[in-house]
C-alpha positions as CSV (number, residue, x, y, z in Angstrom):
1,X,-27.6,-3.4,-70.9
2,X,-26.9,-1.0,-68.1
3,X,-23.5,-1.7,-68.1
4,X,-23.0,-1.1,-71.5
5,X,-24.5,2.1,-71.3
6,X,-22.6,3.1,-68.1
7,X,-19.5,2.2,-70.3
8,X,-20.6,4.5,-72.8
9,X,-21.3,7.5,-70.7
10,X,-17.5,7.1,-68.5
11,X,-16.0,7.1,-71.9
12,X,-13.7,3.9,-71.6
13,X,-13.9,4.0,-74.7
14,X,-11.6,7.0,-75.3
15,X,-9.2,4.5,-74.3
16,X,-9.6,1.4,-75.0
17,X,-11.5,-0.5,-78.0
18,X,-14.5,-1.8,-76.7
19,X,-16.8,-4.6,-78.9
20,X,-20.8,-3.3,-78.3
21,X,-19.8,-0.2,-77.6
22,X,-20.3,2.7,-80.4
23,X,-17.4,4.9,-80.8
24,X,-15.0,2.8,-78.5
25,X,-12.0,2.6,-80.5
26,X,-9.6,4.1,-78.3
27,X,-6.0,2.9,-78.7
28,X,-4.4,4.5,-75.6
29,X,-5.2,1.3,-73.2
30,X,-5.6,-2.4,-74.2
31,X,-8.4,-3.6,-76.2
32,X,-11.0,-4.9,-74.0
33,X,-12.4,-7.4,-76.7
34,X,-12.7,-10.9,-75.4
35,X,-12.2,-9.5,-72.1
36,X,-14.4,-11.8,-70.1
37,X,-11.3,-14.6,-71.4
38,X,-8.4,-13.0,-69.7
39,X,-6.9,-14.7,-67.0
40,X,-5.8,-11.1,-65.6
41,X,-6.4,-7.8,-65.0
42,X,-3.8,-5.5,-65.8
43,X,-1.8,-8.4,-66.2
44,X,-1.4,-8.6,-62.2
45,X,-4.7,-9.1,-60.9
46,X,-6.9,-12.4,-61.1
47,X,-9.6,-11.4,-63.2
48,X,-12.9,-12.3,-60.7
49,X,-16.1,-9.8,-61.3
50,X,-15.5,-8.4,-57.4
51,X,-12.0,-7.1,-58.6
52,X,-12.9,-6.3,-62.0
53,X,-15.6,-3.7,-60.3
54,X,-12.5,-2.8,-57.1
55,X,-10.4,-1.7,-60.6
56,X,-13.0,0.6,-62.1
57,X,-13.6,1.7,-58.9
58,X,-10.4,2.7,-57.7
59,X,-7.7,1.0,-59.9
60,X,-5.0,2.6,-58.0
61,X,-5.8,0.7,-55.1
62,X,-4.8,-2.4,-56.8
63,X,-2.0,-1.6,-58.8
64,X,-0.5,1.9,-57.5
65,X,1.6,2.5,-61.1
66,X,-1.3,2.0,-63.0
67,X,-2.1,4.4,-66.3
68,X,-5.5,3.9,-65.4
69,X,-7.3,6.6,-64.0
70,X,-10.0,6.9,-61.2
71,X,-13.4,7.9,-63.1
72,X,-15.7,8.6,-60.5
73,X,-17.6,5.2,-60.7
74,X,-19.8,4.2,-58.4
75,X,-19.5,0.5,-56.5
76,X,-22.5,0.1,-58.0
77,X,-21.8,1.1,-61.3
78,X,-18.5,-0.8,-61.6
79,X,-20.8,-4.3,-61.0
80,X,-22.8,-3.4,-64.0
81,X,-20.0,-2.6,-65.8
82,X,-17.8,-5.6,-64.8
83,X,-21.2,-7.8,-65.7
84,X,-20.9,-6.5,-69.3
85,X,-16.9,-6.7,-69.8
86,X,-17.2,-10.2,-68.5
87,X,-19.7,-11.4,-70.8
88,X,-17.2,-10.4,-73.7
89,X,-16.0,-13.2,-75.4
């Protein structure tokens, strides 16, 4: 899966534990198992596919005190990306 991959090459998972993805045990930010379950993102924002990809975009622009940083990803990318967290159960 591309987004899978794409998760693998930002490193999310220095941060956060990520199910599917090797090496992803990061303990810094939330786990990100069942994430495709969560009512929310960051506990603030409704967790929909087109917000989920606005957040690994630029998750500043939702949530301006956010410990999350800006990695460079693509809109393009973050779709991918969002398709694979979502499918986490």
């Amino acid at each position: 899966l591309l987004g899978q991959r794409l998760i693998t090459q930002y490193q999310c998972g220095s941060c956060h534990a990520i199910p599917g993805v090797a090496a992803a045990r990061g303990r810094i930010g939330p786990s990100l198992q069942a994430f495709g379950k969560r009512s929310y993102i960051a506990g603030r924002i409704p967790n929909r596919p087109d917000a989920l990809a606005q957040w690994l975009v630029a998750p500043a622009s939702l949530v301006s005190d956010t410990a999350m940083p800006s990695m460079g990803v693509s809109r393009e990318e973050a779709r991918h990306m969002a398709a694979y967290l979502g499918q986490l159960e």
